[in-house]
C-alpha positions in Angstrom: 23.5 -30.3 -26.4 25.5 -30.4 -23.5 24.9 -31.5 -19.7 25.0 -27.9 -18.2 23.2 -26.5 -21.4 20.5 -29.3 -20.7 20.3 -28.2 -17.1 20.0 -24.6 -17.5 17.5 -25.1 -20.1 15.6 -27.4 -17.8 15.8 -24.8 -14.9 14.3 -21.8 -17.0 11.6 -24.4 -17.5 10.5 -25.1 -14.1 10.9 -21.4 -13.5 8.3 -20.7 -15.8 5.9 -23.6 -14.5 6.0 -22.0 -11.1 5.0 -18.7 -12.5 1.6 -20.5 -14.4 1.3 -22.7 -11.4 1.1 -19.1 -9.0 -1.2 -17.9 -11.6 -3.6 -20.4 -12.2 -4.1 -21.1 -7.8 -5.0 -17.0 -8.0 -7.6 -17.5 -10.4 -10.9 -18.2 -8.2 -12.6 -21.5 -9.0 -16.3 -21.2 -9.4 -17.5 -24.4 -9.8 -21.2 -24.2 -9.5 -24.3 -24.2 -12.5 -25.9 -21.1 -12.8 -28.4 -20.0 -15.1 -27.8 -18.0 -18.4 -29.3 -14.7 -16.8 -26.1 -14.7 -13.7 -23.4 -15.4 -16.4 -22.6 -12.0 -17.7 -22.6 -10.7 -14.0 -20.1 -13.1 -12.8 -18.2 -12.4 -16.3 -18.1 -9.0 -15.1 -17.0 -9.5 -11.3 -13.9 -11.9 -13.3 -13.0 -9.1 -15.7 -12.6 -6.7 -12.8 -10.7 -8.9 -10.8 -11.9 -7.4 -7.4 -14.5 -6.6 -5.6 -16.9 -4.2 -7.0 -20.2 -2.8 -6.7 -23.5 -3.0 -8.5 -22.9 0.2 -10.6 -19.2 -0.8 -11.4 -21.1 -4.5 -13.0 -23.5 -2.9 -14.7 -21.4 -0.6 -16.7 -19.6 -3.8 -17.6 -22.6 -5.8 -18.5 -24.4 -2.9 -19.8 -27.7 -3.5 -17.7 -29.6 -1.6 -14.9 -27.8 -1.1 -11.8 -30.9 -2.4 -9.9 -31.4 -5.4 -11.7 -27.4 -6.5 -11.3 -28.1 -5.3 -7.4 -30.9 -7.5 -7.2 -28.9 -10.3 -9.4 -26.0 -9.9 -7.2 -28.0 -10.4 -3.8 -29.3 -13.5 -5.4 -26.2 -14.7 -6.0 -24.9 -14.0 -2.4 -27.9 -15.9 -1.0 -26.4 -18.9 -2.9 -23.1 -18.7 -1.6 -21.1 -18.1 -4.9 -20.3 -14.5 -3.6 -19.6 -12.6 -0.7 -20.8 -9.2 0.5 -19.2 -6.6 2.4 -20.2 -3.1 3.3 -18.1 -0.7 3.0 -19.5 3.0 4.2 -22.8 3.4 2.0 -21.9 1.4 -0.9 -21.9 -2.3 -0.9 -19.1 -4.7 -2.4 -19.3 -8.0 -3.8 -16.7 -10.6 -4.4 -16.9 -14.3 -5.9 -15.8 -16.6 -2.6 -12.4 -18.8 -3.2 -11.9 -22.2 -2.8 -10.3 -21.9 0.1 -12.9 -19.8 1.6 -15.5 -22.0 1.1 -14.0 -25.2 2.7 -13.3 -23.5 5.7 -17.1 -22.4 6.0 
């Protein structure tokens, strides 16, 4: 293999380890123990992959609405996730990293 075939193949390679570096620093970091009955909720708040409401977790999970409200709340009162109200409906997001440091 040649020098500039060694540095071009060397290049493509870095440019693919930025793209799974950008990739993995979106992914949110939860880093906290939770019991077995929050897992599927936060499951469901990671496969949508935004912020979402009761009704749009349970449908995920499969359960009541009112019981993932109430599971949801809980978890806010822990700090793992964040609430925000938008009109009548109320959203709820896992927190980064980055957010919580700052707090």
């Amino acid at each position: 293999m040649k020098a500039f075939e060694l540095r071009a193949a060397f290049e493509k390679f870095f440019r693919k380890l930025d793209i799974i570096d950008a990739k993995v620093s979106a992914v949110p970091c939860v880093q906290v123990q939770v019991s077995s009955k929050f897992l599927p909720t936060l499951n469901a708040l990671a496969k949508l992959g935004r912020a979402a409401s009761a009704a749009d977790v349970a449908k995920v999970t499969g359960r009541n609405r009112a019981f993932e409200s109430a599971l949801l709340n809980e978890l806010v009162g822990r700090g793992i996730l964040a609430k925000k109200r938008v009109s009548r409906s109320c959203l709820f997001s896992v927190i980064s990293c980055e957010e919580k440091e700052s707090v």
